[in-house]
Backbone bond lengths (Angstrom), bond angles and torsions (degrees), N, CA, C in turn:
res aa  C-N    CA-C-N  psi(-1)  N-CA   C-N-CA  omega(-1)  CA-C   N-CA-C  phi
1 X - - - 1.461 - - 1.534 108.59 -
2 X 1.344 118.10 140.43 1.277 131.28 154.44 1.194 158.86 -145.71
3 X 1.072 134.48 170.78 1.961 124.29 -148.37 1.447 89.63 -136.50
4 X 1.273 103.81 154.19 1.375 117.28 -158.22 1.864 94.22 -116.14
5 X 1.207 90.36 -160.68 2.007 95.34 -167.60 1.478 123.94 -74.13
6 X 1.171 98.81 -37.08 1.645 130.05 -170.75 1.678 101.21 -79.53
7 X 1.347 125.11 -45.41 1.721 129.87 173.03 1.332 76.09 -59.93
8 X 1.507 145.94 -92.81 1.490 140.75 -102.58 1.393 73.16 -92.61
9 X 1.205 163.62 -20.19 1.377 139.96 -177.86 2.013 99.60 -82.33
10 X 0.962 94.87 -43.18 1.776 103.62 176.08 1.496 121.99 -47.45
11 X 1.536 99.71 -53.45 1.285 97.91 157.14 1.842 129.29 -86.24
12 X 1.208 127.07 2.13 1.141 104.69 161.46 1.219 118.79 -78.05
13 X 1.639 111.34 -13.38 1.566 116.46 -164.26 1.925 98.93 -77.12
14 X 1.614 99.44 -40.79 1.458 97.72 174.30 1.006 128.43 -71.44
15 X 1.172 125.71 -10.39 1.219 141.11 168.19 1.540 128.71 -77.87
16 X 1.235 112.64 -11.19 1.199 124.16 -155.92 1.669 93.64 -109.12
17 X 1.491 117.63 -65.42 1.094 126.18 170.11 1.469 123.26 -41.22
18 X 1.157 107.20 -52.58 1.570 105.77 163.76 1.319 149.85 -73.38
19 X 1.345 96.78 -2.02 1.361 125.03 -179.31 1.998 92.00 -97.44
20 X 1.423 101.44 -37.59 1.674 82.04 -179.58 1.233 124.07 -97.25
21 X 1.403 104.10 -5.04 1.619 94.30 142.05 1.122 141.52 -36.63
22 X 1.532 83.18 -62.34 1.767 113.05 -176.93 1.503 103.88 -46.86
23 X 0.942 122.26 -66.41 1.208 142.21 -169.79 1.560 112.40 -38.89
24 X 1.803 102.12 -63.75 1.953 90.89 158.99 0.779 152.71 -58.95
25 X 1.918 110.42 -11.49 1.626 116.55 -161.24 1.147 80.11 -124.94
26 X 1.480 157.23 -34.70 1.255 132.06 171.80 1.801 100.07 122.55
27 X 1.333 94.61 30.18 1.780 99.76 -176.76 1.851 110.42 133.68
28 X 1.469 101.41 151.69 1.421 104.82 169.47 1.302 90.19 125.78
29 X 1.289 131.88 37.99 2.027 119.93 175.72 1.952 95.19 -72.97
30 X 1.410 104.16 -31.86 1.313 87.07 -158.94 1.615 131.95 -82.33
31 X 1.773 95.26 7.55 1.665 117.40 177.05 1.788 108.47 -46.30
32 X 1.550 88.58 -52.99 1.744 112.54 178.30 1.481 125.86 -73.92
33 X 1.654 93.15 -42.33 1.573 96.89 -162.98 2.055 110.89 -69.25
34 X 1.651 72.03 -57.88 1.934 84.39 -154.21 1.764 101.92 -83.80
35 X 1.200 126.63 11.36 1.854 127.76 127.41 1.421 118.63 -51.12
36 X 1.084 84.23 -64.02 1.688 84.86 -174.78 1.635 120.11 -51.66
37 X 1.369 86.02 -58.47 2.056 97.23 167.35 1.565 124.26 -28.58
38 X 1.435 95.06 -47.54 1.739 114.71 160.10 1.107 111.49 -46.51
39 X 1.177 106.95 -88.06 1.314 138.61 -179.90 1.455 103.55 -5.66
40 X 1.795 130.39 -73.41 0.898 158.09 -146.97 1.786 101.01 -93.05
41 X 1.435 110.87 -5.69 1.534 105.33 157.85 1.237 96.01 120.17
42 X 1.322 152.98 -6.69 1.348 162.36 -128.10 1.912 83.80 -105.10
43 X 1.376 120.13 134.22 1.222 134.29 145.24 1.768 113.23 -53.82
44 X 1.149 109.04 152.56 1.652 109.77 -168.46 1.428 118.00 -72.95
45 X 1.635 115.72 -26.11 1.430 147.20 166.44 1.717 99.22 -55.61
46 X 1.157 107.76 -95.26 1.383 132.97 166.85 1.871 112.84 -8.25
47 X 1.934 86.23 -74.19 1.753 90.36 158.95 1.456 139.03 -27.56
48 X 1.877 104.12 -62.73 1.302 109.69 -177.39 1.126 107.37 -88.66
49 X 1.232 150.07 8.47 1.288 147.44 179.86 2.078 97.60 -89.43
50 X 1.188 120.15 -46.68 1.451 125.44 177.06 1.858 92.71 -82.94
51 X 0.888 93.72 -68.52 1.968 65.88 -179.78 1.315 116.63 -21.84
52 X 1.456 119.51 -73.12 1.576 128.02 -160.84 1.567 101.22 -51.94
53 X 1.186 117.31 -55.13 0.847 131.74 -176.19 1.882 117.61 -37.03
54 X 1.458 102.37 -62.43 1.347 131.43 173.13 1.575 90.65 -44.82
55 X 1.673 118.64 -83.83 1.638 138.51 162.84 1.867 101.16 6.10
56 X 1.073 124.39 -72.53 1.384 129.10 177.65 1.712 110.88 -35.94
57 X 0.998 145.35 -60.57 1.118 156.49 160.19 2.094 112.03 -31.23
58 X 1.523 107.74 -38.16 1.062 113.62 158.39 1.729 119.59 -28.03
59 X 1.504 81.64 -71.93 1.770 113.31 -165.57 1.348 104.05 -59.45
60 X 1.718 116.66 -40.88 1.050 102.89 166.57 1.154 160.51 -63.20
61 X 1.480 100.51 -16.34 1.579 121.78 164.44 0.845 157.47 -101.71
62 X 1.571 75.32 -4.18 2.058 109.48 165.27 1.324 103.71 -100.16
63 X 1.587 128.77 9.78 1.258 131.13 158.56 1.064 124.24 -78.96
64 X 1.569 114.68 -67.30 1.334 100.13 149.41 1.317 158.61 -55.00
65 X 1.605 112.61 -10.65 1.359 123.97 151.02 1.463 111.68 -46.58
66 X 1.199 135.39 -80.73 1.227 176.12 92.68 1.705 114.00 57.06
67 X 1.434 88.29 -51.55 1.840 90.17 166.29 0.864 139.99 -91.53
68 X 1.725 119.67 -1.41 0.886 149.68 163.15 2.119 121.06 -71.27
69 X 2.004 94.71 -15.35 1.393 87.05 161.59 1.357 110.41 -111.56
70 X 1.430 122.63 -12.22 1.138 125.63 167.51 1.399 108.09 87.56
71 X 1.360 122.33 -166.89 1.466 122.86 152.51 2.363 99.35 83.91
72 X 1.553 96.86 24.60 1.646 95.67 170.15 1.562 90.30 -86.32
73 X 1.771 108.92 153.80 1.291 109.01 151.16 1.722 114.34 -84.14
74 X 1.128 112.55 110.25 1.848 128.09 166.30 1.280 106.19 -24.00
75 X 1.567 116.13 -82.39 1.242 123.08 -178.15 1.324 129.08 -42.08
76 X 1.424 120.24 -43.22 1.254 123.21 168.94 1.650 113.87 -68.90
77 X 1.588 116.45 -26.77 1.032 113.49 173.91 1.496 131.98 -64.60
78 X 1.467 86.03 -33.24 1.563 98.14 170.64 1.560 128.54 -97.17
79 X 1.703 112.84 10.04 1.586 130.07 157.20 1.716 105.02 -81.25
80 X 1.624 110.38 -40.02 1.655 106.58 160.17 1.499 125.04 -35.93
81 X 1.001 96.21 -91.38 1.528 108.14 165.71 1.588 122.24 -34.87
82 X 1.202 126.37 -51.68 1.655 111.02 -174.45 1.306 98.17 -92.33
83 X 1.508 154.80 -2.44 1.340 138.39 156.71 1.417 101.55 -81.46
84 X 1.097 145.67 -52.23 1.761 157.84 161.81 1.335 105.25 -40.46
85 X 0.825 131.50 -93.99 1.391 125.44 -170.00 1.770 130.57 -12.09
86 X 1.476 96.64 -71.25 1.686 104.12 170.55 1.580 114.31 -44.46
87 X 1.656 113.31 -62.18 1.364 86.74 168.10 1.682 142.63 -69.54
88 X 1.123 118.72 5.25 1.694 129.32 179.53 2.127 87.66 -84.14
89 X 1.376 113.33 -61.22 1.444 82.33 172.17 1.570 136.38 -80.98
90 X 1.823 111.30 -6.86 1.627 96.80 137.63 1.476 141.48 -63.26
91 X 1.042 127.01 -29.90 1.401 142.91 -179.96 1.538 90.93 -77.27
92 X 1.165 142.40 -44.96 1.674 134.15 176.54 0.964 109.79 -63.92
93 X 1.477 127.64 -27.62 1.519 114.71 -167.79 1.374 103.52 -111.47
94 X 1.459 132.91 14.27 1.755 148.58 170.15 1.128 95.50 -93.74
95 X 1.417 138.53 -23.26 1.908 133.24 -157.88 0.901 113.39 -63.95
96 X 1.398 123.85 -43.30 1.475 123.46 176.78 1.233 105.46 -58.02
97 X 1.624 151.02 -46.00 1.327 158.73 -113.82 1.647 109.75 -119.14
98 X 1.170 86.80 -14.59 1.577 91.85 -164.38 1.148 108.11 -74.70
99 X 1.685 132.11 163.26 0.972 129.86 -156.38 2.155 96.50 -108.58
100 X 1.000 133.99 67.77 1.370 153.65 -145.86 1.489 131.28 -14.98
101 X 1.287 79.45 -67.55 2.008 119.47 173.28 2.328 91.83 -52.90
102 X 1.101 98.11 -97.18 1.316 113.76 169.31 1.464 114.97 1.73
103 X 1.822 116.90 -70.73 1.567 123.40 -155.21 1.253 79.52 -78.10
104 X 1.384 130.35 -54.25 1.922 123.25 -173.87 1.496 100.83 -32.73
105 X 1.459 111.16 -83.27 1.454 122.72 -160.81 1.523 101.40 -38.35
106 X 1.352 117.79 -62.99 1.128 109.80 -178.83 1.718 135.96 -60.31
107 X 1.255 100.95 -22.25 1.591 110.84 -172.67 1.848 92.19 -82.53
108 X 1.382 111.87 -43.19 1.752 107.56 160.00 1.147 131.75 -48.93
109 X 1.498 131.34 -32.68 1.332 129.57 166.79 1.296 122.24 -63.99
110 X 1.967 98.15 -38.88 1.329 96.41 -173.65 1.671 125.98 -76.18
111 X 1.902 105.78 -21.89 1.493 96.91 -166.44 1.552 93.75 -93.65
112 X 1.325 141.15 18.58 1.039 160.08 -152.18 1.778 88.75 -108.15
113 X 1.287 93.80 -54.05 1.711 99.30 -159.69 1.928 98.99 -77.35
114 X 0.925 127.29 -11.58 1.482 158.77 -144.53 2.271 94.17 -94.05
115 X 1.041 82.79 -76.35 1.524 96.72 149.22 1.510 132.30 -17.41
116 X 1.479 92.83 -92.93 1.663 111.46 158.00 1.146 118.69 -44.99
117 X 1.517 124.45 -39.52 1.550 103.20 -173.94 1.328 119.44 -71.57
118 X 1.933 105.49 -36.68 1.349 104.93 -170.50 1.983 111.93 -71.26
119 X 1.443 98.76 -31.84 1.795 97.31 168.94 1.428 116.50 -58.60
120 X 1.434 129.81 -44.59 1.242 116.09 170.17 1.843 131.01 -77.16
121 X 1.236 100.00 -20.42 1.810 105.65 154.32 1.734 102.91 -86.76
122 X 1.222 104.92 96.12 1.666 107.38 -168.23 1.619 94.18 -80.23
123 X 1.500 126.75 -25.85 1.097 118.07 179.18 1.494 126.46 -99.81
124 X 1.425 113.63 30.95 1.315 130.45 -166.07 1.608 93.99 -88.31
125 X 1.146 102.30 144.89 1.837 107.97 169.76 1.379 125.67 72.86
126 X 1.291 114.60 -14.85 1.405 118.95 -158.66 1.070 110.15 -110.32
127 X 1.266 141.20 22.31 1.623 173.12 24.27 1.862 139.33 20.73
128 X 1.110 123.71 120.26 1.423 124.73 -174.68 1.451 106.00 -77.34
129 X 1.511 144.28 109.93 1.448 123.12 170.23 1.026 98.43 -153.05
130 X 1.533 118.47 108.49 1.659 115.36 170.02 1.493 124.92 -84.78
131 X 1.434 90.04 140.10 1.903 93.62 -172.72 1.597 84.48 -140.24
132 X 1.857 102.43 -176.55 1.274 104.34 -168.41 1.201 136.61 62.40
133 X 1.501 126.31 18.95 1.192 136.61 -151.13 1.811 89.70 -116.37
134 X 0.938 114.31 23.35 1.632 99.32 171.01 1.465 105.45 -125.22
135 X 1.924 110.68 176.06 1.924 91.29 -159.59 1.443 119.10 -69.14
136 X 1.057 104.80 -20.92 1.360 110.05 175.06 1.784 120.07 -64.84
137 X 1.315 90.80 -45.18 2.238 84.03 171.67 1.464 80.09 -69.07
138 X 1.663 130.01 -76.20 1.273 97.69 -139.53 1.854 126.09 -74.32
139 X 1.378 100.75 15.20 1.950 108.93 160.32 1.540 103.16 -72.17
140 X 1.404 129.18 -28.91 1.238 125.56 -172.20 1.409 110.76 -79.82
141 X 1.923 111.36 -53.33 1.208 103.00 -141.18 2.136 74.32 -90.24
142 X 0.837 130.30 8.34 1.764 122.39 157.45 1.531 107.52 -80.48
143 X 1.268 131.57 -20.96 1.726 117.18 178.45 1.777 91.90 -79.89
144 X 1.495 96.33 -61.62 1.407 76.31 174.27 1.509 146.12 -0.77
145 X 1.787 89.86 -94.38 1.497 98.19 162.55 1.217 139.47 -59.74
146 X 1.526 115.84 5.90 1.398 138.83 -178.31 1.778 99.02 -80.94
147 X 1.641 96.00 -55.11 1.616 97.51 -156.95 2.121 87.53 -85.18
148 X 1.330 126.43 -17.47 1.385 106.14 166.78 1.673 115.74 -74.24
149 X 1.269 121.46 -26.86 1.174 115.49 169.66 1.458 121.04 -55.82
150 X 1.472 122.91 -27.80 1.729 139.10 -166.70 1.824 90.64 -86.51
151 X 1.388 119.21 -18.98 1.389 105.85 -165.03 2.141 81.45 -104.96
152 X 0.917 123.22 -31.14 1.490 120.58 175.60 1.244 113.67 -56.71
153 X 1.296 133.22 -38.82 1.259 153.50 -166.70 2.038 110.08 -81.93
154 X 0.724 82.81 -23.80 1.833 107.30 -153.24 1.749 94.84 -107.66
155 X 1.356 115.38 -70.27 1.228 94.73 -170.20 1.884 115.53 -130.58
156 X 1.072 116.72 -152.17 1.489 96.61 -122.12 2.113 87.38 -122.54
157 X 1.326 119.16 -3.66 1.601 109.91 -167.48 1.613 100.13 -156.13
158 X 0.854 117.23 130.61 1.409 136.14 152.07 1.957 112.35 85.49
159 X 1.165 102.95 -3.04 1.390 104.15 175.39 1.448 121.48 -55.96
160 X 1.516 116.27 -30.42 1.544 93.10 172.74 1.473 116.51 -94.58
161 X 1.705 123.86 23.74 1.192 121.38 156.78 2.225 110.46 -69.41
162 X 1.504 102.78 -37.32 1.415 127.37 160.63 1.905 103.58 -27.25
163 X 1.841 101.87 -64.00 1.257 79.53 -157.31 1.950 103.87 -88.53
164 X 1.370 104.41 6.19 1.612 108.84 -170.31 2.043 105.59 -66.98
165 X 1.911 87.07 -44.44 1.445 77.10 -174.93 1.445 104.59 -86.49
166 X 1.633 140.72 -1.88 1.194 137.27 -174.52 2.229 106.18 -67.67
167 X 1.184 111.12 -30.76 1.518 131.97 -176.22 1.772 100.92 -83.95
168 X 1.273 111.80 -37.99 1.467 123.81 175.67 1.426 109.04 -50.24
169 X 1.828 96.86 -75.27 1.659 106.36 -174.33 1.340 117.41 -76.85
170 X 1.206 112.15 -17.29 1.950 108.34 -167.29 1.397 96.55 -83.81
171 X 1.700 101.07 -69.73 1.429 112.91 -167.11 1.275 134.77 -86.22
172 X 1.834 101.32 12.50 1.725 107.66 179.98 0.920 121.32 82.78
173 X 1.854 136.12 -21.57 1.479 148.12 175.34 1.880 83.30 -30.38
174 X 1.715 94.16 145.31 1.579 103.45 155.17 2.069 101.92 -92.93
175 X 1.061 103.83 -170.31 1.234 113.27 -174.24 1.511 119.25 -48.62
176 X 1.489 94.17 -69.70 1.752 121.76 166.61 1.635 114.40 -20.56
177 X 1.728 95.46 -74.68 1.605 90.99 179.52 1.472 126.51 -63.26
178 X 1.396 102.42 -51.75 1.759 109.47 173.46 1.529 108.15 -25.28
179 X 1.678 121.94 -57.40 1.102 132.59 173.87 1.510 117.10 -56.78
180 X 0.586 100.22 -58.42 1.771 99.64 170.46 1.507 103.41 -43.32
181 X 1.648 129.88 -67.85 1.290 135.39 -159.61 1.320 99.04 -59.39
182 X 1.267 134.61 -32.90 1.488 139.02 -146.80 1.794 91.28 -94.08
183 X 1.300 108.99 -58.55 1.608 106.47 -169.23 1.881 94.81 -72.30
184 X 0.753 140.17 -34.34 1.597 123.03 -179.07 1.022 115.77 -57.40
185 X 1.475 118.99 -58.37 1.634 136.85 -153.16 1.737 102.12 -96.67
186 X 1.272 96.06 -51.73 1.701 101.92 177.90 2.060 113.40 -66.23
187 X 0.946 88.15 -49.33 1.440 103.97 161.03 1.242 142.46 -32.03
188 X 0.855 94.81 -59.78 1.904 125.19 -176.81 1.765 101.40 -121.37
189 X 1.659 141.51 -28.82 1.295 92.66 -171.28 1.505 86.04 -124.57
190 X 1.505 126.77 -15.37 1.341 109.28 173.50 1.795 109.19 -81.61
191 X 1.032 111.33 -21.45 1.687 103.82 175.22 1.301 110.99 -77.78
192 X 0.995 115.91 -37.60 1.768 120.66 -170.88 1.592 96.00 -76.45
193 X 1.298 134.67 -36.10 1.198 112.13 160.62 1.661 137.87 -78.06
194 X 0.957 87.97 -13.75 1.778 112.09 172.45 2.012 103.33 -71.86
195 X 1.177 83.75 -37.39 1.660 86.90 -166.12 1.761 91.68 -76.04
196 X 1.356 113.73 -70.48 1.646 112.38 169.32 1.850 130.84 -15.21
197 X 1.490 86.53 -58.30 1.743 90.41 156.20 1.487 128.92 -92.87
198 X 1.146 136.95 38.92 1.466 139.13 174.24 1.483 87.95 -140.03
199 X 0.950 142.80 -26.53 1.851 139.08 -169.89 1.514 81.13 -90.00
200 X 1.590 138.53 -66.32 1.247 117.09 -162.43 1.933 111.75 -57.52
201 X 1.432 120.34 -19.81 1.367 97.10 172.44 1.743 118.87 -100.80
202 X 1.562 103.26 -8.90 1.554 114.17 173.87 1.368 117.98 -144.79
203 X 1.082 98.16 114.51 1.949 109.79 174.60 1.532 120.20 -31.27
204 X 0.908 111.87 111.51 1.919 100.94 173.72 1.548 92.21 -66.16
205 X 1.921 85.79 179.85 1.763 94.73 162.76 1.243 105.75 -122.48
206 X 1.512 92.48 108.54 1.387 116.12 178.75 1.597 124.94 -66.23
207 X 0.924 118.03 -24.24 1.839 119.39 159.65 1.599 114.37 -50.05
208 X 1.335 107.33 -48.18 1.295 113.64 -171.46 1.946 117.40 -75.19
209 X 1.150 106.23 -18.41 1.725 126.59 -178.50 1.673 96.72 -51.45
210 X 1.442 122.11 -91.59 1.087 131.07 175.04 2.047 106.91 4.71
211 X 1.509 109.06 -80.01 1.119 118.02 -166.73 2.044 106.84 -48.47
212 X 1.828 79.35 -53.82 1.887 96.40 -170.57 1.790 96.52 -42.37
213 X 1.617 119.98 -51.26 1.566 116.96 -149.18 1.799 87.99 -79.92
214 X 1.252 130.10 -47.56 1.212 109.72 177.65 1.961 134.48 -54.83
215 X 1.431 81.19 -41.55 1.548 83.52 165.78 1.875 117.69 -69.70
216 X 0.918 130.91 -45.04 1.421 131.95 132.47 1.318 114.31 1.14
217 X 0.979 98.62 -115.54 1.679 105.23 -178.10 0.865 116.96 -14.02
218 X 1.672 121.78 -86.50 1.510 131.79 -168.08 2.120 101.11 -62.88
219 X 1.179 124.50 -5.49 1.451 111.33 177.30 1.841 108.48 -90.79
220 X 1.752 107.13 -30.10 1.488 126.70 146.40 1.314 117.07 -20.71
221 X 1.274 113.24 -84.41 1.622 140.03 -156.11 1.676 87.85 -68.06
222 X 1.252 95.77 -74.06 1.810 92.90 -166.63 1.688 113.61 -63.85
223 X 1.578 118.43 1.07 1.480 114.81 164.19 1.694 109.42 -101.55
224 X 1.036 118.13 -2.32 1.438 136.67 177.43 1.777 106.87 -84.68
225 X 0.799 100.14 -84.05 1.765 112.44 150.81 1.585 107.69 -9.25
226 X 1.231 112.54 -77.30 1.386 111.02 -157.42 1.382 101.81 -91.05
227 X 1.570 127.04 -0.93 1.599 113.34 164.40 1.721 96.87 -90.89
228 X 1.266 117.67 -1.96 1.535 109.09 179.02 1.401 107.61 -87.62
229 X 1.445 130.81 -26.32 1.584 145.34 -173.40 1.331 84.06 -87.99
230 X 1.080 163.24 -54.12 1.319 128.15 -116.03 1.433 98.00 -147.16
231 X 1.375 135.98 -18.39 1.535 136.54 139.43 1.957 99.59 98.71
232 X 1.152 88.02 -165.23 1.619 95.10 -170.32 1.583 145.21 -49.78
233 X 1.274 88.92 -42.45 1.678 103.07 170.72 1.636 111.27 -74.92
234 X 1.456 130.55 -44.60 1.467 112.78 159.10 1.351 121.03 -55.67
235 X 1.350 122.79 -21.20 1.383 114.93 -179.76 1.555 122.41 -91.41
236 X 1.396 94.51 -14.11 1.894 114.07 160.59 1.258 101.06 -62.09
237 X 1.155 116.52 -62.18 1.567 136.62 -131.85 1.973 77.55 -81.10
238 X 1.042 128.67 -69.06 1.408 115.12 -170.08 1.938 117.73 -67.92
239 X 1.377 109.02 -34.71 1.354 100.69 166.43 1.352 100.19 -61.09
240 X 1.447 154.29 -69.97 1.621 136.18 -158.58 1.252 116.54 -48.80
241 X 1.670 109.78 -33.03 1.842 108.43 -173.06 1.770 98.63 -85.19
242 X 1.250 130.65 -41.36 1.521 128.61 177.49 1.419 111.33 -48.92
243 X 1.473 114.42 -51.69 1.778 124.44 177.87 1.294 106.53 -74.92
244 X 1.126 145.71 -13.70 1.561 126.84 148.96 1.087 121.92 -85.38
245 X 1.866 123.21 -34.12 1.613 109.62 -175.44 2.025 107.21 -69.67
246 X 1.841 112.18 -2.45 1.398 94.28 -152.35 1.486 84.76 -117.35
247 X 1.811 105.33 -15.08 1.824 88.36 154.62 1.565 127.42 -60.89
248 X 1.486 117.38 -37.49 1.095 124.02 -141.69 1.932 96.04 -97.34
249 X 1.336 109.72 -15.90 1.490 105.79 169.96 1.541 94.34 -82.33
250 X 1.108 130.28 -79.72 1.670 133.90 176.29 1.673 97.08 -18.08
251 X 0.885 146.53 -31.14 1.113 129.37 -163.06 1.669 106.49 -116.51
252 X 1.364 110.57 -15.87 1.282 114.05 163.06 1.798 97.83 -67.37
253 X 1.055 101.91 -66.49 1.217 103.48 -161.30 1.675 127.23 -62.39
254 X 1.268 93.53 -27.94 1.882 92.72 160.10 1.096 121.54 -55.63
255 X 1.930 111.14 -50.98 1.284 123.97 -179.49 1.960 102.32 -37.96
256 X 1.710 110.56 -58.82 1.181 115.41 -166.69 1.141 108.16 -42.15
257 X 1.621 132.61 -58.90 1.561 141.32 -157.48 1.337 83.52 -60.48
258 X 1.277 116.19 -66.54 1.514 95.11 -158.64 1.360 145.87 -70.99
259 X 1.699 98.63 7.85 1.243 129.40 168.64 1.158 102.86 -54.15
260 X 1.606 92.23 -80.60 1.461 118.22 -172.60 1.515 117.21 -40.18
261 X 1.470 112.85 -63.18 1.808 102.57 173.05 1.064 119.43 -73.48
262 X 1.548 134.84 -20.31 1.418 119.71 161.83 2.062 114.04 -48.53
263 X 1.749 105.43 -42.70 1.258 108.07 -163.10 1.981 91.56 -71.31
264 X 1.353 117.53 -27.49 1.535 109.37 -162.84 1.649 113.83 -84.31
């Protein structure tokens, strides 16, 4: 199969944009990306397997944004990752199983509701204050990120807005960092493993990667960038509008499946 000049310019452009979304609010490439992937004929397997895939490139460019101001906590970075991780490759290897219509509808209500909470705590995030730091929060806020990793793994849009505000409310992160922690770690090691197990049961389309990871990156870096210029309240202000427009398609769209197979 092959794509001509004008697609691979199409998709870097989609790629780019959605990735710098992503990049300010701390998740949501796949509102833009992995529709379109559809869209363009892609099996749903197939789809999220080159999404995730694509997804990695995110992390990467909000890494290097990012390390360049320095100032992540390590340790916590690396309690992300080993409670997160295992479930992103349980939730990858449930995808096939899932019951379709259902996890949509529901994963739409919820990042929908995700939204709302942070608009009505107007002073949520926009402040540094760590709490939860003893074993007991952090046994919690690790199931947590255990059972958001199983929904990273599994499905296909807005889950690492899930773990942006999970670092927000548990662990006190203001906006800024949460975002940072989410595109590094979520980015690069829960997608890249998500992508690892969905490519071993369905082929991406690998012609099309090239364009997706470049547009990526540079939509990364330059959405990294401008949540570093412009600080907390733009990065509120775009995570609340991303977590409702990507509840409210998810929830259109569950509704649809289950139209549809109820009517079939």
């Amino acid at each position: 199969m092959t794509i001509n000049l004008v697609e691979q310019a199409g998709l870097l452009l989609l790629s780019f944009v959605a990735n710098l979304l992503s990049a300010l609010a701390g998740g949501g490439a796949g509102l833009l990306q992995f529709p379109v992937l559809l869209f363009l004929g892609l099996s749903f397997s197939s789809a999220l397997a080159t999404h995730k895939i694509a997804s990695v490139a995110l992390g990467l460019g909000a890494t290097l944004r990012h390390l360049r101001e320095g100032g992540l906590e390590w340790r916590l970075a690396l309690f992300i990752l080993v409670t997160g991780l295992p479930g992103v490759i349980v939730g990858a290897n449930l995808v096939l199983r899932l019951p379709e219509g259902w996890a949509i509808l529901c994963l739409g209500l919820l990042t929908a509701g995700l939204g709302l909470y942070s608009r009505v705590k107007r002073g949520l995030g926009l402040t540094h204050n760590e709490t939860h730091r003893d074993h007991l929060g952090m046994l919690t806020g690790g199931i947590g990120l255990f059972l958001i990793g199983t929904l990273n793994g599994s499905l296909t849009s807005g889950t690492g807005l899930f773990v942006t505000l999970w670092l927000v409310r548990w662990f006190g992160l203001d906006y800024q960092r949460a975002v940072a922690f989410t595109l590094i770690l979520v980015g690069i090691f829960w997608n890249g493993g998500g992508a690892l197990a969905v490519a071993l049961q369905t082929p991406p389309r690998w012609e099309w990667l090239p364009a997706l990871l470049t547009g990526a990156f540079l939509g990364a870096y330059s959405g990294a960038h401008l949540a570093l210029a412009r600080g907390n309240q733009l990065i509120k202000r775009v995570f609340e509008l991303l977590t409702l427009l990507i509840g409210i398609k998810l929830t259109w769209d569950g509704a649809t499946l289950l139209m549809v197979s109820g009517a079939g």
